[in-house]
PDB file of N, CA, C and O in Angstrom:
ATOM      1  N   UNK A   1       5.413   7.130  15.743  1.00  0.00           N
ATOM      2  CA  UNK A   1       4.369   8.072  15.363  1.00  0.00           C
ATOM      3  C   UNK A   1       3.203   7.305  14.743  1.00  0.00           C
ATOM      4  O   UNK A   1       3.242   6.621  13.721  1.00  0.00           O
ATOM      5  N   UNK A   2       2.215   7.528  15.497  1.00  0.00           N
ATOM      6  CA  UNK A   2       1.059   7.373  14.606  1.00  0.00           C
ATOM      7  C   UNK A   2       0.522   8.048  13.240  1.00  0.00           C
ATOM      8  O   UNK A   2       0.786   9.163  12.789  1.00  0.00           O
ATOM      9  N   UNK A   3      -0.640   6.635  12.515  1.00  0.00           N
ATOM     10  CA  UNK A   3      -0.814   7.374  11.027  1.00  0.00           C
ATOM     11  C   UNK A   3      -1.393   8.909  11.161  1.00  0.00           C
ATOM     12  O   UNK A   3      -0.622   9.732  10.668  1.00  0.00           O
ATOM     13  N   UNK A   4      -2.313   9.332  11.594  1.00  0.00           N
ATOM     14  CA  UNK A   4      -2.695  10.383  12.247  1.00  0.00           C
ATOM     15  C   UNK A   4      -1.850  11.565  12.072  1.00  0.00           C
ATOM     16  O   UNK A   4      -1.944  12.433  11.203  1.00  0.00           O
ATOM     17  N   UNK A   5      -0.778  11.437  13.297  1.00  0.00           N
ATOM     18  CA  UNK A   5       0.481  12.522  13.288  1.00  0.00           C
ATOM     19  C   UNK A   5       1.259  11.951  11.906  1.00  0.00           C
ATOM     20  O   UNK A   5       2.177  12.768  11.989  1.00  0.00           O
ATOM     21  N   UNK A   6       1.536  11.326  10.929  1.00  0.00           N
ATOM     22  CA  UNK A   6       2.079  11.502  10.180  1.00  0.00           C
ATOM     23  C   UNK A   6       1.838  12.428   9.458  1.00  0.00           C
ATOM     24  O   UNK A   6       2.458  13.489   9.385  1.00  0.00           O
ATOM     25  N   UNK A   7       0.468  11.936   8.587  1.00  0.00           N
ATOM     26  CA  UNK A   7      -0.306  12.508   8.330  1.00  0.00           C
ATOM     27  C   UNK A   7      -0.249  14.176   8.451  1.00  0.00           C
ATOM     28  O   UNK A   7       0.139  14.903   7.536  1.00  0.00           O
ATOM     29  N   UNK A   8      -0.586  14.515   9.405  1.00  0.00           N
ATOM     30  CA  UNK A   8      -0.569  15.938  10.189  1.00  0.00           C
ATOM     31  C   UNK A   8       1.153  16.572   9.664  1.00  0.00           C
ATOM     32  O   UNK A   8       1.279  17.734   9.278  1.00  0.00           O
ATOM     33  N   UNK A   9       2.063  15.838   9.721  1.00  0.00           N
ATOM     34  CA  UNK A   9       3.454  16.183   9.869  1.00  0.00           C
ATOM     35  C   UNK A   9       3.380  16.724   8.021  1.00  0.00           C
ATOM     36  O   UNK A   9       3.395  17.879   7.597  1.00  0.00           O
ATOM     37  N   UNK A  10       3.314  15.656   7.366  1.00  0.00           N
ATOM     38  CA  UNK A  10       3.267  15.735   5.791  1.00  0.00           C
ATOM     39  C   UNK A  10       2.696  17.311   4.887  1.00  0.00           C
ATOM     40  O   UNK A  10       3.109  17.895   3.885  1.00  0.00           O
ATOM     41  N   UNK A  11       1.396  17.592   6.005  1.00  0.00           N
ATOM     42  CA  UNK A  11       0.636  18.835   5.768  1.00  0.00           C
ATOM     43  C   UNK A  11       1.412  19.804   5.961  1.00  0.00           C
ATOM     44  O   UNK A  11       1.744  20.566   5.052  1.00  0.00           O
ATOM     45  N   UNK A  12       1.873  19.929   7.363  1.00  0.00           N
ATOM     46  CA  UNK A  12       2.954  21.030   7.496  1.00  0.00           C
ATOM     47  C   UNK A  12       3.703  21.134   6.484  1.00  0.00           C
ATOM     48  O   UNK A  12       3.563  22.139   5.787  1.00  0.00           O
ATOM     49  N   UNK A  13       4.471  20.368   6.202  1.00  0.00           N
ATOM     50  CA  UNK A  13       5.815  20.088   5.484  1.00  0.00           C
ATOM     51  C   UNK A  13       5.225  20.340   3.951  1.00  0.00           C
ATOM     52  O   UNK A  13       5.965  20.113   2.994  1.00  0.00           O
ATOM     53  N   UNK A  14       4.091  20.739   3.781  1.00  0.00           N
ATOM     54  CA  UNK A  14       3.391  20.946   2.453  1.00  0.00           C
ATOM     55  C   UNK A  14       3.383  22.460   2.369  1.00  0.00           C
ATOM     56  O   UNK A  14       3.837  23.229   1.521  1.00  0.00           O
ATOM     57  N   UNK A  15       2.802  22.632   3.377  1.00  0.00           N
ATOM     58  CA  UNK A  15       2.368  24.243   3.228  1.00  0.00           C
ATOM     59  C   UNK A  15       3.632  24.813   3.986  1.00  0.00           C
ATOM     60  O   UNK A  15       3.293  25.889   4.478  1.00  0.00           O
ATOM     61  N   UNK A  16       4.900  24.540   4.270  1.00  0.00           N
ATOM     62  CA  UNK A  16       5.593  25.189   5.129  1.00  0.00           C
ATOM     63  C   UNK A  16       6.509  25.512   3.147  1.00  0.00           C
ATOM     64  O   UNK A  16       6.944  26.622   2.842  1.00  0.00           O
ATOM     65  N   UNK A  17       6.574  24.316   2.198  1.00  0.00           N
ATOM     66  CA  UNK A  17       7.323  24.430   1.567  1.00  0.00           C
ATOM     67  C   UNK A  17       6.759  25.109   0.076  1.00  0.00           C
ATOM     68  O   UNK A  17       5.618  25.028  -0.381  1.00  0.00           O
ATOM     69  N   UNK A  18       8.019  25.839  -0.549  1.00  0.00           N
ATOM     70  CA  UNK A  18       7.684  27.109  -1.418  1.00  0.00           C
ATOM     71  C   UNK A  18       8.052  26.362  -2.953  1.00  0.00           C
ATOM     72  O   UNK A  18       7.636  26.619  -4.082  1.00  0.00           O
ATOM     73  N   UNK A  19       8.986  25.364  -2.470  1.00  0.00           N
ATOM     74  CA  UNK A  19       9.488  23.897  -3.724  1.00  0.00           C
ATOM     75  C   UNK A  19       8.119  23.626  -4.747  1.00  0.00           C
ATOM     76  O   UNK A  19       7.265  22.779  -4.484  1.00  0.00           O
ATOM     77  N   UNK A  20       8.090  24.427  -5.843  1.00  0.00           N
ATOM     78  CA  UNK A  20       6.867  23.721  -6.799  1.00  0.00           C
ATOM     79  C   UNK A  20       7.010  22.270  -6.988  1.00  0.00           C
ATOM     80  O   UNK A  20       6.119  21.489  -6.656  1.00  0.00           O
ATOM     81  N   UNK A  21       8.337  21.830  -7.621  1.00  0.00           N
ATOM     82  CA  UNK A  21       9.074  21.194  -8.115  1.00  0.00           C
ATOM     83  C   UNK A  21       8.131  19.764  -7.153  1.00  0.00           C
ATOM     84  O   UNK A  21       7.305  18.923  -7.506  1.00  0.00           O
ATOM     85  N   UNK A  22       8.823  20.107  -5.804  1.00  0.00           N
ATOM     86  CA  UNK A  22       8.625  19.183  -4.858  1.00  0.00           C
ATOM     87  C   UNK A  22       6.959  18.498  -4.527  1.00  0.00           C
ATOM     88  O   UNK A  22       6.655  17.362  -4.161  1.00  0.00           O
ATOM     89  N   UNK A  23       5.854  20.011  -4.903  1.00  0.00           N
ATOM     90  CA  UNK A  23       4.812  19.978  -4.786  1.00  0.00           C
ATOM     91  C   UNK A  23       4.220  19.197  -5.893  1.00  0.00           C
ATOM     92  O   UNK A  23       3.451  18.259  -5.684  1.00  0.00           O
ATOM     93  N   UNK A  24       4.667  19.678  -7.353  1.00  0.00           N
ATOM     94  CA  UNK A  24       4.213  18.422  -8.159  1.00  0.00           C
ATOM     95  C   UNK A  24       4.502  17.352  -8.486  1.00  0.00           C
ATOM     96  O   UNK A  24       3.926  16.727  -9.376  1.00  0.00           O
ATOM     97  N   UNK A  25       5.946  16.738  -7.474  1.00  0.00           N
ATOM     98  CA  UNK A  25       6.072  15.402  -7.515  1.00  0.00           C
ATOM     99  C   UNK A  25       5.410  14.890  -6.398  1.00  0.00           C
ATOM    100  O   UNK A  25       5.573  13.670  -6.421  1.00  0.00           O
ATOM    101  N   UNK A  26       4.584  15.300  -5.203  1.00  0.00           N
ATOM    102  CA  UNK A  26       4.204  14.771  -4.719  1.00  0.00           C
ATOM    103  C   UNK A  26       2.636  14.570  -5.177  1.00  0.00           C
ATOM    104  O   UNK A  26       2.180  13.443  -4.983  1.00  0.00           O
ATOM    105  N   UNK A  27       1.802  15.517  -5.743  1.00  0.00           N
ATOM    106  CA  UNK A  27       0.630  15.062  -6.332  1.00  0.00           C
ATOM    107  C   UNK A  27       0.805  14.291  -7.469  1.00  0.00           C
ATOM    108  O   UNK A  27      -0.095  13.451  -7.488  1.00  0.00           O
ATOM    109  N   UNK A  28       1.624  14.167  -8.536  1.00  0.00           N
ATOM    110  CA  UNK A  28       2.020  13.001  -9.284  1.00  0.00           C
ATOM    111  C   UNK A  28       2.102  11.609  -8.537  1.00  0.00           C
ATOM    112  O   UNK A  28       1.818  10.502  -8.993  1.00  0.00           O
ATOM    113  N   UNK A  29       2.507  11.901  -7.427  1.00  0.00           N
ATOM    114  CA  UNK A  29       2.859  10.254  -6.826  1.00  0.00           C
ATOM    115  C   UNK A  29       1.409   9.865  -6.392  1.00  0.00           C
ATOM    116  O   UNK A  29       0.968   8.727  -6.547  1.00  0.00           O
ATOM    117  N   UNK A  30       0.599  11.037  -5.757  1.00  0.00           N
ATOM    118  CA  UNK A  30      -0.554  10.253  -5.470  1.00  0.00           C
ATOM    119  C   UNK A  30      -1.622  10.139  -7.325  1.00  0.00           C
ATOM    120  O   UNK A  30      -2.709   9.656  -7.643  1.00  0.00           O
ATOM    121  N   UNK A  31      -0.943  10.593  -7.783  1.00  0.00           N
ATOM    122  CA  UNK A  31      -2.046  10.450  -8.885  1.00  0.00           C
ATOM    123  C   UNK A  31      -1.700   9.141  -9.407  1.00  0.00           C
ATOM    124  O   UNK A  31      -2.659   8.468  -9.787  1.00  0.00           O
ATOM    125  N   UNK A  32       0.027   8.378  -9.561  1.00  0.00           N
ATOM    126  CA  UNK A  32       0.030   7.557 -10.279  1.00  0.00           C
ATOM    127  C   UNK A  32      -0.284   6.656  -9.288  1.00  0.00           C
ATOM    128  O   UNK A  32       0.160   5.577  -9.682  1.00  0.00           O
ATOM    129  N   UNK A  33      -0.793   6.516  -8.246  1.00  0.00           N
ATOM    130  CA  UNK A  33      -1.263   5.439  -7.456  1.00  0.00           C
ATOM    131  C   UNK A  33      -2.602   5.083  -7.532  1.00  0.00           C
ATOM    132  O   UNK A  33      -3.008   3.921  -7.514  1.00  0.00           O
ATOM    133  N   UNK A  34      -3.455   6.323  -7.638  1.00  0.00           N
ATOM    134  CA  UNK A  34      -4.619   6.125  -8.256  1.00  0.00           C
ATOM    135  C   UNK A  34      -5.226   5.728  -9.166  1.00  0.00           C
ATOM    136  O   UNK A  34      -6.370   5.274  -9.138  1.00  0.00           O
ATOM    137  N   UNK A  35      -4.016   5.946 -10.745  1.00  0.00           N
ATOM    138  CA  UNK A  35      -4.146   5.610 -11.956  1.00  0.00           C
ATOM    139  C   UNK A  35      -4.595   3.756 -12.252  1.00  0.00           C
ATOM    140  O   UNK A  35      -4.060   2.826 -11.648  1.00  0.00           O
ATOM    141  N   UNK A  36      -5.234   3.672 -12.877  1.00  0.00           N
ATOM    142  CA  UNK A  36      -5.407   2.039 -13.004  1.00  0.00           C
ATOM    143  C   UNK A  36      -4.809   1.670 -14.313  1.00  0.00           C
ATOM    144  O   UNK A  36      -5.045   2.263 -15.365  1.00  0.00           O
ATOM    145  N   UNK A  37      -3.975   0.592 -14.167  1.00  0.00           N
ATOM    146  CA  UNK A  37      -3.244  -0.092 -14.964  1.00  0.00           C
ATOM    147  C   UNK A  37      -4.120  -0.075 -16.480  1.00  0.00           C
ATOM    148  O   UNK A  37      -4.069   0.670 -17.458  1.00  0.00           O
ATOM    149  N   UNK A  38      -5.001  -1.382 -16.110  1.00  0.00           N
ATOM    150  CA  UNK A  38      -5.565  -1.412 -17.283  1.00  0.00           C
ATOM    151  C   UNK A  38      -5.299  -0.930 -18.841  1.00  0.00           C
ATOM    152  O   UNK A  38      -4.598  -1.371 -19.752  1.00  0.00           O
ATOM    153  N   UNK A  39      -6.217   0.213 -18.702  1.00  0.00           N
ATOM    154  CA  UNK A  39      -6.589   0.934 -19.820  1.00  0.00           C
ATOM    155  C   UNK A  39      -4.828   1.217 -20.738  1.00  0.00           C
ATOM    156  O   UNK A  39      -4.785   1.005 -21.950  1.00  0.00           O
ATOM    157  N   UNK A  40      -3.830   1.580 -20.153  1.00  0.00           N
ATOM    158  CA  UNK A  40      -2.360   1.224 -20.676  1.00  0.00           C
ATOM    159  C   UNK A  40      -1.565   0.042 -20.969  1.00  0.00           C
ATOM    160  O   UNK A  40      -0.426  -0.061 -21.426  1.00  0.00           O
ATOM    161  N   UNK A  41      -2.604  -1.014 -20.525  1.00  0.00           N
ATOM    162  CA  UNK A  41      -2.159  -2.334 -21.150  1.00  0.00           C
ATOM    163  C   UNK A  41      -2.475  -2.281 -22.620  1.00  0.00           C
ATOM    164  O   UNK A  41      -3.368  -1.587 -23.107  1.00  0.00           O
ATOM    165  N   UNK A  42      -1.465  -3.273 -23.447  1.00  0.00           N
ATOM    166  CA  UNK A  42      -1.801  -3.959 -24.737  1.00  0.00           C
ATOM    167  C   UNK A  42      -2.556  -4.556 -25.046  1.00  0.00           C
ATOM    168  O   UNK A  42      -2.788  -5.489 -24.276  1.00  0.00           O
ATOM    169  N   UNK A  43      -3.453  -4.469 -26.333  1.00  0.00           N
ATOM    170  CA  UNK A  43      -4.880  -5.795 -26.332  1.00  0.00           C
ATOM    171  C   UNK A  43      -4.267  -6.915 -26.171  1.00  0.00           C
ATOM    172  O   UNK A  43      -4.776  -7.724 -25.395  1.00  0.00           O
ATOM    173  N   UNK A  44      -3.169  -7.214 -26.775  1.00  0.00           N
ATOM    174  CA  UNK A  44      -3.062  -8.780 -26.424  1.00  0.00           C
ATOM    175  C   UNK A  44      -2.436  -9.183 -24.852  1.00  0.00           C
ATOM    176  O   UNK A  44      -2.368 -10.338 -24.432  1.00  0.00           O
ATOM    177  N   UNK A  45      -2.137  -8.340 -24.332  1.00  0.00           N
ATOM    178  CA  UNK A  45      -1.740  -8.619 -22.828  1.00  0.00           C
ATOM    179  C   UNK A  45      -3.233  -8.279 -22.162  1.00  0.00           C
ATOM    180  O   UNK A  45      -3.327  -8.993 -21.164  1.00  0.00           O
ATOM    181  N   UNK A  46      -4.085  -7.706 -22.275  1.00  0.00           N
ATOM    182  CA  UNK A  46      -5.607  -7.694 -21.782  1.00  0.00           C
ATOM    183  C   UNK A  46      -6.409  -9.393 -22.235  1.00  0.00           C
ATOM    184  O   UNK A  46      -6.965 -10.192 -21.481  1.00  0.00           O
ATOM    185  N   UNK A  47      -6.248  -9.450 -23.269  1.00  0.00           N
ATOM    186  CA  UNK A  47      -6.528 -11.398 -24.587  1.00  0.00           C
ATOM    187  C   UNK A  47      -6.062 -12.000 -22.900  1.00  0.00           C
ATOM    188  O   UNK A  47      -6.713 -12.204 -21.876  1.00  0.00           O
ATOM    189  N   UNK A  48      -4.821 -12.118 -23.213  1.00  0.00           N
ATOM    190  CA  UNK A  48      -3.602 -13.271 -21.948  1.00  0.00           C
ATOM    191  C   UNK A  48      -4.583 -12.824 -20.635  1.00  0.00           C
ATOM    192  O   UNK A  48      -5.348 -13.734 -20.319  1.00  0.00           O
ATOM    193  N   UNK A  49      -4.655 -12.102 -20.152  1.00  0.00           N
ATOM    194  CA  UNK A  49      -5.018 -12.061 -18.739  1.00  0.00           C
ATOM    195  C   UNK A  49      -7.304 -12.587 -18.927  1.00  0.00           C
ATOM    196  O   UNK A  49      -7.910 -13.455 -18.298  1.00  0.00           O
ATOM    197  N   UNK A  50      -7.596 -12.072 -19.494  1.00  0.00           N
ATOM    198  CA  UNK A  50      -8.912 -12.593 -19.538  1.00  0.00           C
ATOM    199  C   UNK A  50      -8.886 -14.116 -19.615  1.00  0.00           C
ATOM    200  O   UNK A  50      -9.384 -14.866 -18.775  1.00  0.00           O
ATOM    201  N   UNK A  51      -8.106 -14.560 -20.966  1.00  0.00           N
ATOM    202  CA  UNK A  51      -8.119 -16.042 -21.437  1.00  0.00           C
ATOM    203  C   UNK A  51      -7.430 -16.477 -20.201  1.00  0.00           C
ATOM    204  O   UNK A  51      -8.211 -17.379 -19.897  1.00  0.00           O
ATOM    205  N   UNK A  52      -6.453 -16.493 -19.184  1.00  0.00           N
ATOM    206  CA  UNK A  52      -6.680 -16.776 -18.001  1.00  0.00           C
ATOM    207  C   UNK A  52      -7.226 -16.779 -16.932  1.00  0.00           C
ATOM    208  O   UNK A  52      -7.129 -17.655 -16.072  1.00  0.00           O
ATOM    209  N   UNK A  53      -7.905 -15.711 -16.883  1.00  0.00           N
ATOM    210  CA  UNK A  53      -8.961 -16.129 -15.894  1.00  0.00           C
ATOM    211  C   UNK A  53     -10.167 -16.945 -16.256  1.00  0.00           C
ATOM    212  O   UNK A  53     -10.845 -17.682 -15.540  1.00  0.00           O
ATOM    213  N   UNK A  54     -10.267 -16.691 -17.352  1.00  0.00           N
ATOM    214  CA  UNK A  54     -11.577 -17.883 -18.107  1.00  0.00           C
ATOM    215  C   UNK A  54     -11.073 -19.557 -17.665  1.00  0.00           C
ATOM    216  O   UNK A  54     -11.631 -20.472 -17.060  1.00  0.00           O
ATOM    217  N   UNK A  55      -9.820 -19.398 -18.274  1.00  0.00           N
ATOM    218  CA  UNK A  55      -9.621 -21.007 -17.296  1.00  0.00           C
ATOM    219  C   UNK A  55      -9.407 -21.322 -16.099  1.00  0.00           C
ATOM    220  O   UNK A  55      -9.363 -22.525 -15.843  1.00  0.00           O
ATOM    221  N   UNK A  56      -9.186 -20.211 -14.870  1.00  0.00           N
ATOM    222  CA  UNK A  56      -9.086 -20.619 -13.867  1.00  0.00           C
ATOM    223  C   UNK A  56     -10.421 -20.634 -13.162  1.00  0.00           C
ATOM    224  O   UNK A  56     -10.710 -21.301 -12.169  1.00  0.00           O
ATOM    225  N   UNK A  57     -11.146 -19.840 -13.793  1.00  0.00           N
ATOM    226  CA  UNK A  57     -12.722 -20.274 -13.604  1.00  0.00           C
ATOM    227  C   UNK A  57     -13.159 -21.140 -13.751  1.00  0.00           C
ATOM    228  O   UNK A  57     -13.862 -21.458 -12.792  1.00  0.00           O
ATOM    229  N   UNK A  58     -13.146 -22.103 -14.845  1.00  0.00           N
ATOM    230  CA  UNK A  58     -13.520 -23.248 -15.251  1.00  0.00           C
ATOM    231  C   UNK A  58     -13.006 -24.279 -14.804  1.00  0.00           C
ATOM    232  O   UNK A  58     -13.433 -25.407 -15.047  1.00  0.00           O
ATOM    233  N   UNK A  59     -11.712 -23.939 -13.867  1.00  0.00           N
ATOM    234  CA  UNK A  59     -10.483 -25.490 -13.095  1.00  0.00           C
ATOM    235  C   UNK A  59      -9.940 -25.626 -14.308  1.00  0.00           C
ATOM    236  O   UNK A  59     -10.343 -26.591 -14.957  1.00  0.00           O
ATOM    237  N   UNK A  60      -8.984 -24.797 -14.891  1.00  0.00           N
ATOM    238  CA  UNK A  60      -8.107 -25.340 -15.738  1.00  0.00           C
ATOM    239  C   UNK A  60      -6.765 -24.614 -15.493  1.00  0.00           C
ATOM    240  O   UNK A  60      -6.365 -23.613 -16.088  1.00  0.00           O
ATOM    241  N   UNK A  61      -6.238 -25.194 -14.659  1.00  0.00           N
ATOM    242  CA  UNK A  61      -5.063 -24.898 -13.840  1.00  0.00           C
ATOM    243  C   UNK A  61      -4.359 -25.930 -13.586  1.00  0.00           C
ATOM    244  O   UNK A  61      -4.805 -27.069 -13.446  1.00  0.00           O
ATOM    245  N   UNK A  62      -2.720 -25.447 -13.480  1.00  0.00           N
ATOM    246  CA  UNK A  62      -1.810 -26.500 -13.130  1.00  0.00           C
ATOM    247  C   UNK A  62      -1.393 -25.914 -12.098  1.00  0.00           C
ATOM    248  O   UNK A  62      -1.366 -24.691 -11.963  1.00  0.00           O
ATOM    249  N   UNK A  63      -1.027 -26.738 -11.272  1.00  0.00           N
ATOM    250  CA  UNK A  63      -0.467 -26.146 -10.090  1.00  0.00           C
ATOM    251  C   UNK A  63       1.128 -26.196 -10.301  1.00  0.00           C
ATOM    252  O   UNK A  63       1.835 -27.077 -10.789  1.00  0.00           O
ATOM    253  N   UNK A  64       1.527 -24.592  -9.613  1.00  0.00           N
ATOM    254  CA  UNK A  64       2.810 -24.480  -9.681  1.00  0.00           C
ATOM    255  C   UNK A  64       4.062 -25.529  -9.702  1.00  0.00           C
ATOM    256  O   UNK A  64       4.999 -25.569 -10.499  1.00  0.00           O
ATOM    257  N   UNK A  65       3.762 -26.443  -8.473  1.00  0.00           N
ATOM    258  CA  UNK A  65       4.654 -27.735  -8.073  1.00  0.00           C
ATOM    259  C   UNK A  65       4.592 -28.460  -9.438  1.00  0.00           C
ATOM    260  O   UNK A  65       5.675 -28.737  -9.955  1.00  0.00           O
ATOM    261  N   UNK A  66       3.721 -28.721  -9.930  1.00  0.00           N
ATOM    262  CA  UNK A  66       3.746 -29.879 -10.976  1.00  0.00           C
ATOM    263  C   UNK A  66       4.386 -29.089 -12.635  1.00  0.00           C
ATOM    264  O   UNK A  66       5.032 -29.778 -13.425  1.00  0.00           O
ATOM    265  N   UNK A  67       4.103 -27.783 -12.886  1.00  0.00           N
ATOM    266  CA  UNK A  67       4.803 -27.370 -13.526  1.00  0.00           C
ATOM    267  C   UNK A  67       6.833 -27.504 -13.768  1.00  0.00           C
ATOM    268  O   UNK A  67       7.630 -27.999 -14.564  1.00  0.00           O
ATOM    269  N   UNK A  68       6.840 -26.710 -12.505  1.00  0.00           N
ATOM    270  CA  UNK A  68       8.158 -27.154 -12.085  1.00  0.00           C
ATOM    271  C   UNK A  68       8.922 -28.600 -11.941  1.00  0.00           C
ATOM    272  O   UNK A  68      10.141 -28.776 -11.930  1.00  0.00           O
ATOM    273  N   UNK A  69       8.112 -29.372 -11.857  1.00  0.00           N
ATOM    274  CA  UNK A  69       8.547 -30.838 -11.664  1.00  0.00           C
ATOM    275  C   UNK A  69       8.592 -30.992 -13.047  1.00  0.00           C
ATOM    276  O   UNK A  69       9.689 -31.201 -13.567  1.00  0.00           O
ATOM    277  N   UNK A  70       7.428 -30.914 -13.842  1.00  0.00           N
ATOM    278  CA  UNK A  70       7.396 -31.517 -15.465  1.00  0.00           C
ATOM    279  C   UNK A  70       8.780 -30.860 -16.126  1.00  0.00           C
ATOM    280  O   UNK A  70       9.726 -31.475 -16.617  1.00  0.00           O
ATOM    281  N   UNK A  71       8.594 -29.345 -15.980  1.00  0.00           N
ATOM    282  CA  UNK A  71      10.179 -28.400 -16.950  1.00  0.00           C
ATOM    283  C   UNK A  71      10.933 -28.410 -15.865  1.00  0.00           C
ATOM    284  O   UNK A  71      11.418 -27.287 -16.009  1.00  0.00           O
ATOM    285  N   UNK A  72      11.297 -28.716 -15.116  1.00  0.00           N
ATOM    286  CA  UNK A  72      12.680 -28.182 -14.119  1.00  0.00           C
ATOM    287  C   UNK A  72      14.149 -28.955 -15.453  1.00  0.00           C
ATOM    288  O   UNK A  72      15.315 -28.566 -15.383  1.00  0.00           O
ATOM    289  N   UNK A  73      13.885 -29.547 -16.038  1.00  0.00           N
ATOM    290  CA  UNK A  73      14.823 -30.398 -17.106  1.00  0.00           C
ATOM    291  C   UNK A  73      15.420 -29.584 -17.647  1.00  0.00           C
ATOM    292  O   UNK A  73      16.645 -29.639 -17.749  1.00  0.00           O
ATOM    293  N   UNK A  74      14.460 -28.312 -18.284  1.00  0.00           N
ATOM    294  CA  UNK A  74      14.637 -27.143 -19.111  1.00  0.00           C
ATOM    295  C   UNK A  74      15.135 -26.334 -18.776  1.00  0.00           C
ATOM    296  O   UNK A  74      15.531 -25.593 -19.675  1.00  0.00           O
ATOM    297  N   UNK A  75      15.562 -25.774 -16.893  1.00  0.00           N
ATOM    298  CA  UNK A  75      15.630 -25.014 -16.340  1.00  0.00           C
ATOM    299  C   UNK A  75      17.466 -24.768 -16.169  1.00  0.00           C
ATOM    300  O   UNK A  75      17.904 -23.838 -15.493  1.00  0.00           O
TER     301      UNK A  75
END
């Protein structure tokens, strides 16, 4: 089946059904897909992700391989 006829199939299966239950877990699912992370992050997990991209902007990066090589000891 194409996206199209899926699509089309889902509608039926919307309006054919009388399930509230069913109806507001399916607009919940599209809402939490829409929802953006962000704003429910922690300031200091927002800090961590900026202060990383600030250095990967600047080339201050290790590359995975060499990480692993330096701690694999630890591992």
């Amino acid at each position: 089946m194409d996206l199209q006829a899926d699509k089309i199939e889902l509608v039926k299966m919307l309006l054919e059904t009388e399930d509230r239950d069913l109806i507001e877990a399916v607009r919940d699912l599209f809402k939490s897909r829409q929802e953006d992370f962000w704003p429910g992050l922690p300031v200091h997990v927002k800090k961590g992700i900026k202060k990383s991209k600030k250095q990967a902007t600047c080339g201050l990066l290790t590359a995975h391989d060499e990480v692993i090589k330096k701690y694999s000891k630890y591992l």
